[in-house]
LOFI-613698 format. One line per field, with one value per residue (C-alpha): residue number from 1; x, y, z. Coordinates in steps of 0.1 Angstrom, whole numbers, plus 5000, padded with zeros to 4 digits. Layout:
BEGIN
seq: [NUM:...]
x: [X:...]
y: [Y:...]
z: [Z:...]
***
This chain:
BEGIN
seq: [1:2:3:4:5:6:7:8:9:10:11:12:13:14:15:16:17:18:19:20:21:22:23:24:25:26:27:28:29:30:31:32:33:34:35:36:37:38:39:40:41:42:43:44:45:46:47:48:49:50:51:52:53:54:55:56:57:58:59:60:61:62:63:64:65:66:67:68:69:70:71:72:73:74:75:76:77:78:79:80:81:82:83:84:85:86:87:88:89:90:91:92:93:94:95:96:97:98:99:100:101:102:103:104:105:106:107:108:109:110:111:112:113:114:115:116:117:118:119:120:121:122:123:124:125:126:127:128:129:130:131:132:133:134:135:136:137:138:139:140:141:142:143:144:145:146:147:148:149:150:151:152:153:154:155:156:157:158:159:160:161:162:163:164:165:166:167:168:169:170:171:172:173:174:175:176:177:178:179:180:181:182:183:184:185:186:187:188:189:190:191:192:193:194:195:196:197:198:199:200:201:202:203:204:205:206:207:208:209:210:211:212:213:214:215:216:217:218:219:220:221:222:223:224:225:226:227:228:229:230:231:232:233:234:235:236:237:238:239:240:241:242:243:244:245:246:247:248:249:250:251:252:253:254:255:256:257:258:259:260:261:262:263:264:265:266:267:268:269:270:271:272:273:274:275:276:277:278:279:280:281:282:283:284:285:286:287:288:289:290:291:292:293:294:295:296:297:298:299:300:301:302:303:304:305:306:307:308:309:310:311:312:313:314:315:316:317:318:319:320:321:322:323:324:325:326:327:328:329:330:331:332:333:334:335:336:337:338:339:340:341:342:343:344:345:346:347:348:349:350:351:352:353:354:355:356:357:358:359:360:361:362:363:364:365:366:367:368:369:370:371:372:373:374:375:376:377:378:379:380:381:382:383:384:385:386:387:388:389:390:391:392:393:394:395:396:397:398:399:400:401:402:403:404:405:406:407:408:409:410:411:412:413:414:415:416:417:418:419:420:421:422:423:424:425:426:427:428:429:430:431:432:433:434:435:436:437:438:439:440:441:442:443:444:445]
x: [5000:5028:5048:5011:5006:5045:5031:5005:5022:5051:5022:5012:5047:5050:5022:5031:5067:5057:5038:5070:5088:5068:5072:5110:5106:5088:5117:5144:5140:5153:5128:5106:5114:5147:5138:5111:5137:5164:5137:5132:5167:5169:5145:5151:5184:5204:5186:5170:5137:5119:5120:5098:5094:5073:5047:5043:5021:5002:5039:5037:5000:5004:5030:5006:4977:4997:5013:4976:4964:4994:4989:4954:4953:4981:4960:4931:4953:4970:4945:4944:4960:4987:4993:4993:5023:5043:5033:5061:5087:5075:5075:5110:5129:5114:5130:5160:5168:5156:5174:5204:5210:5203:5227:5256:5247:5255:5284:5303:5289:5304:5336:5338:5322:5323:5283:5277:5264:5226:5226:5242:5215:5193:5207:5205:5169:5160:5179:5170:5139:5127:5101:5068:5061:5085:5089:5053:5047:5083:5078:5045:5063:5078:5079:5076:5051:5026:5040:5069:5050:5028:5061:5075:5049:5040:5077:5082:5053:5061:5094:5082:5061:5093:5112:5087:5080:5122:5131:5107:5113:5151:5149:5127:5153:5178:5160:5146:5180:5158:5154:5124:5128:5094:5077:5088:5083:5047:5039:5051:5026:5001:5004:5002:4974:4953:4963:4948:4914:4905:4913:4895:4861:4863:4864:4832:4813:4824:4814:4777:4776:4789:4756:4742:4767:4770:4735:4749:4759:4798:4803:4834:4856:4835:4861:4890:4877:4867:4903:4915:4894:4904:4937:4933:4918:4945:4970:4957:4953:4992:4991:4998:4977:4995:4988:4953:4951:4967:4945:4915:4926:4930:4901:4879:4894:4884:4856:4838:4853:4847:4817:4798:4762:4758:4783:4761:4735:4702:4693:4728:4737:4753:4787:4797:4834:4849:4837:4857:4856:4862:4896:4908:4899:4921:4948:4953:4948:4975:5002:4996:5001:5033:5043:5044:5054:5088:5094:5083:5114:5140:5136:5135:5170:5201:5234:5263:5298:5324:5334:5297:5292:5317:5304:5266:5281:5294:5262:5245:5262:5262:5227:5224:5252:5233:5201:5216:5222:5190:5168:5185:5179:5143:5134:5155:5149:5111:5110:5125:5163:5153:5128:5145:5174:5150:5137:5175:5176:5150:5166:5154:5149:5120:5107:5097:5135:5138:5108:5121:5157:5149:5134:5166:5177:5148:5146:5183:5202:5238:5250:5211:5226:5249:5220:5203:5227:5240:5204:5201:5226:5215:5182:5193:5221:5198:5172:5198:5213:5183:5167:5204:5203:5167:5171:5205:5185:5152:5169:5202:5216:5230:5206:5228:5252:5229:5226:5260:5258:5226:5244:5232:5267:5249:5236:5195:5188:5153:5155:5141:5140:5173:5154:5126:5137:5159:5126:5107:5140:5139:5101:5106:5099:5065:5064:5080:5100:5137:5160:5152:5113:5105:5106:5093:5124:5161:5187:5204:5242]
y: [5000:5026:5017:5026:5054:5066:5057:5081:5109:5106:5108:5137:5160:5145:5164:5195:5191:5189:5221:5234:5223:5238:5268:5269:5259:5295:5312:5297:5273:5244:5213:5202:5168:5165:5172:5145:5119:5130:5119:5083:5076:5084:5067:5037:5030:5055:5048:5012:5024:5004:4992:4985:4949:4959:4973:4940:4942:4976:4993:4991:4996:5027:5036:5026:5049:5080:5076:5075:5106:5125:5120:5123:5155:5166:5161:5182:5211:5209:5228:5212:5247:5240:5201:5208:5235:5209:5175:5180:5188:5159:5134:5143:5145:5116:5092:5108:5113:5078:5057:5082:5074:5040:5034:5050:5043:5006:5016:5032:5002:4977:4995:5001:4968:4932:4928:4915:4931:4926:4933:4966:4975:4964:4991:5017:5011:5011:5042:5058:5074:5103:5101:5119:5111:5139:5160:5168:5182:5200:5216:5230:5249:5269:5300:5283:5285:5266:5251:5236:5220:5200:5193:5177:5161:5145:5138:5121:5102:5089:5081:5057:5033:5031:5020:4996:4981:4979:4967:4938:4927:4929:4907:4884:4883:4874:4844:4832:4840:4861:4888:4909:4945:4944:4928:4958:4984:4966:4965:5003:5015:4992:5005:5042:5038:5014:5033:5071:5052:5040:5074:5095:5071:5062:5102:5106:5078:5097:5132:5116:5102:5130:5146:5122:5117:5155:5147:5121:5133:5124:5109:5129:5099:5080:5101:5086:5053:5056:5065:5031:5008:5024:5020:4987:4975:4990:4972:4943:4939:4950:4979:5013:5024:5054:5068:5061:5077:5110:5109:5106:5135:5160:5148:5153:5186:5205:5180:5215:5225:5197:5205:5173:5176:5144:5154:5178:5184:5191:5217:5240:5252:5218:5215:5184:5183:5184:5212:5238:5219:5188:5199:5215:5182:5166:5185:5181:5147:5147:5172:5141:5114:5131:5134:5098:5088:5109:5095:5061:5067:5073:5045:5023:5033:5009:5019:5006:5007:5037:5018:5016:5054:5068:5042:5058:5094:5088:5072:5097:5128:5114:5115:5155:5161:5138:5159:5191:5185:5165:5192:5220:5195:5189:5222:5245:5284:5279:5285:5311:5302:5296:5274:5254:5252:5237:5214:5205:5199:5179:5147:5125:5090:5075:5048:5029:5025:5014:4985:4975:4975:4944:4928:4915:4899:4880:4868:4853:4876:4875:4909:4914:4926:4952:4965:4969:4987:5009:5022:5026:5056:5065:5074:5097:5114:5124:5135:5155:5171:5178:5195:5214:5227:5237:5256:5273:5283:5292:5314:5330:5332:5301:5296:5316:5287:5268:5294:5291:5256:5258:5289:5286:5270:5239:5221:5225:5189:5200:5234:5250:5293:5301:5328:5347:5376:5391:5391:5407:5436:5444:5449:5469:5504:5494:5493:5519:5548:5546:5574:5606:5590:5594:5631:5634:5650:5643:5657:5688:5682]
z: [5000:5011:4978:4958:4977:4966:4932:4930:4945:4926:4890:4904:4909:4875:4858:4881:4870:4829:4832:4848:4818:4795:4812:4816:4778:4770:4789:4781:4748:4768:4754:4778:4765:4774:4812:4810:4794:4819:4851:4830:4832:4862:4882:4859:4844:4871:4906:4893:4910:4882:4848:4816:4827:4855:4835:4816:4786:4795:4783:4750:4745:4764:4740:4708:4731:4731:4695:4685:4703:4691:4658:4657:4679:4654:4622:4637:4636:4602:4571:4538:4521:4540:4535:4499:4504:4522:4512:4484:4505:4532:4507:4491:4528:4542:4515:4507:4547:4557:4531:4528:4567:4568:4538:4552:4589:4582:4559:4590:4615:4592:4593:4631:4643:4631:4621:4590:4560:4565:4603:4595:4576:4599:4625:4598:4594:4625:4633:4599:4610:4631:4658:4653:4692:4696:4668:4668:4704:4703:4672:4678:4712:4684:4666:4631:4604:4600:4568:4590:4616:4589:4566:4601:4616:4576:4571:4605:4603:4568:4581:4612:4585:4564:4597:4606:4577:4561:4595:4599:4565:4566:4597:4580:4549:4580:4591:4555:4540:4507:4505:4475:4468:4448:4478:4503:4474:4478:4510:4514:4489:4498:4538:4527:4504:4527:4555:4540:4527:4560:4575:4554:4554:4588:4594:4570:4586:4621:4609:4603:4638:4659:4646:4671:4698:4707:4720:4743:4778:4784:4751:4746:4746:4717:4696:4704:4710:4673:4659:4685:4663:4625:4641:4653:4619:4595:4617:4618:4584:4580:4568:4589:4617:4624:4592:4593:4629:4611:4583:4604:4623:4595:4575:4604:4612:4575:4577:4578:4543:4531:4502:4503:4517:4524:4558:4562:4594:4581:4607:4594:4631:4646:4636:4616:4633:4666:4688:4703:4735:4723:4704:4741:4757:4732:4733:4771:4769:4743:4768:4797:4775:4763:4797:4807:4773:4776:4813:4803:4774:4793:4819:4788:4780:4794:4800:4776:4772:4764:4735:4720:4730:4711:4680:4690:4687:4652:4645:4656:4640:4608:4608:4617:4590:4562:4572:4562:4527:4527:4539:4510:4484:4496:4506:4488:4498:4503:4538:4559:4569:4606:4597:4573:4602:4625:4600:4596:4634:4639:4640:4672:4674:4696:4712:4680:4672:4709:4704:4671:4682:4699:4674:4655:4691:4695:4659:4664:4642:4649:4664:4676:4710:4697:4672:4702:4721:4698:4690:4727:4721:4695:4704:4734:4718:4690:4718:4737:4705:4690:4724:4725:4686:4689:4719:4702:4661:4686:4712:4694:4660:4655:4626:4606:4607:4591:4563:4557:4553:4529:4502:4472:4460:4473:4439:4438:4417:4417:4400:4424:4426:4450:4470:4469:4487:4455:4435:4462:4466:4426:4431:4460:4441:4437:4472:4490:4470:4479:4475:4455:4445:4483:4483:4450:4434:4426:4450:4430:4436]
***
């Protein structure tokens, strides 16, 4: 009882202790995230106070609850005018970052360790990705358009089913000893497509029931409960249920724009989305989730050896470096240079890469326990250097390093404008009058 009772308290400093966070984040640009991952590995891997084990099988389904109420909460914020500005840019970073990581991620493992050649991709797959667990609720603490946030929280998300879905099958190519690029190229398209036709419909058969359940009395739940079952469906057919929980989310939220009147209310005064209410609800839900998901991260963590830190740190900086060029080749000049820099920063690796990274261990690939230690540190290095970067572009001018690095002597392979600004400079007269044209007359010398 006394050890329950420790329990409980201890929750509730935790939520006291997030809102703290947040608002040393405000004041200082220091991630709350970091803080929250820092108390994980404290009370688990530092102090031993517990440990995922103990929480048996309601761990990861926690983990699966809170990835699906980030992304969902996330979709009901991002407008359609806006996913079409960055779904370009999304769907060009997300490949070219994934696969130019994972390629020369297992290039430099199979140089500094002795796994073999398909194990070292393995690790690069795994570590390939970002996490949209993270990226989503630490961008949107930012001063960023809202261009960025969708790019990231689109890219990231795009990212985790290419993780999933490379990782398992490169495993399975492990064991089987065959391995069919047409059969992954396959299954990716098939996940994404499957994935955005359940979201979408299952948000279209929602919109027509919340008609009704608004008239329920504490129904506000139903909501979420609904995006757990489209979830639980795509999944279970294979395909990706975190998609279809983003999907649903931003279907749902321009349900309203939407010109269909069949998702219509026949008396025009009832909303056919979410009310105003409704979306606050969520997104507190959403800031407590987050909290225990960060904590719950950190105490997932183990401690390894100096040799395999200073093999995680090379790991890890090769992937900010390969992001750089990789967001200019994507991106180019269409966003301002501080956003761009934070896209370039954005670089974190979740707890998906620390659930898969025991998957190759369990499966019986040889090396399985260094995969998994090595994307152990991976996954807080990139964590602590990507809280430390965004805190440095947010709060000084370090963002003008990153300008430096993204000149326009970098090649644009996608032709691509260089800048917008000179354009809008030689216009600039039929603006404001410079000069002589402001007073109406030339200066006689």
């Amino acid at each position: 009882m006394q050890d329950t009772a420790s329990t409980i308290a201890f929750v509730g400093i935790l939520v006291f202790l997030a809102h703290l966070f947040t608002s040393i984040f405000q004041r200082t640009k220091i991630p709350d995230v970091l803080f929250l991952v820092i108390i994980g590995v404290c009370v688990g891997p530092v102090l031993g106070l517990t440990s995922p084990d103990l929480f048996g099988a309601v761990g990861p389904v926690f983990t699966i609850i809170t990835l699906i109420i980030i992304l969902f909460e996330s979709g009901l914020t991002l407008k359609l005018n806006t996913i079409r500005s960055a779904l370009g840019g999304a769907m060009t970073l997300a490949p070219l970052t994934y696969f130019t990581t994972m390629g020369i991620v297992a290039g430099i493992t199979l140089w500094l360790t002795d796994l073999e050649v398909l194990p070292a991709f393995i690790l690069g797959a795994i570590v390939g990705s970002t996490s949209e667990a993270i990226i989503i609720p630490l961008v949107r603490q930012l001063r960023v358009r809202e261009e960025t946030t969708t790019l990231l929280s689109l890219e990231s998300s795009v990212n985790d089913v290419f993780s999933i879905i490379i990782t398992v099958t490169l495993v399975e190519a492990y064991v089987i000893g065959k391995f069919e690029v047409a059969s992954v190229s396959g299954d990716l398209i098939a996940s994404f497509i499957v994935a955005i036709i359940f979201g979408i419909i299952g948000a279209f058969i929602w919109s027509i029931l919340l008609n009704r359940i608004h008239a329920i009395k504490n129904a506000m739940f139903t909501t979420p409960a609904f995006v757990f079952v489209i979830f639980g469906i795509v999944e279970t057919l294979g395909f990706s249920g975190a998609i279809a929980a983003l999907v649903f989310g931003v279907t749902l939220g321009n349900i309203e724009s939407i010109n269909l009147s069949i998702f219509r209310p026949s008396n025009g005064k009832e909303p056919v989305g979410l009310t105003e209410t409704e979306r606050i609800f969520f997104s507190e839900v959403a800031f407590l989730l987050k909290t225990f998901f960060f904590v719950y991260l950190g105490l997932s963590l183990e401690f390894i050896s100096t040799e395999l830190i200073i093999i995680s740190v090379v790991l890890t900086m090769i992937a900010f470096i390969i992001r750089i060029p990789a967001t200019r080749l994507s991106l180019g000049q269409s966003l301002p240079l501080k956003d761009t820099s934070i896209v370039a920063a954005m670089v974190p690796k979740g707890l998906a890469a620390v659930v898969l990274a025991s998957f190759p261990l369990q499966q019986g690939v040889l090396g399985g326990e260094l995969i998994q230690n090595l994307t152990y540190g991976v996954v807080l290095l990139s964590i602590v250097i990507t809280s430390f970067l965004v805190m440095l572009i947010d709060k000084t001018k370090f963002y003008e390093i990153y300008g430096w690095l993204f000149s326009p002597s970098l090649p644009d392979i996608f032709g691509r404008k260089k800048s917008q600004e000179k354009e809008s400079l030689s216009n600039s007269d039929d603006i404001v009058p410079a000069g002589p044209k402001l007073f109406g007359k030339a200066r006689e010398e």
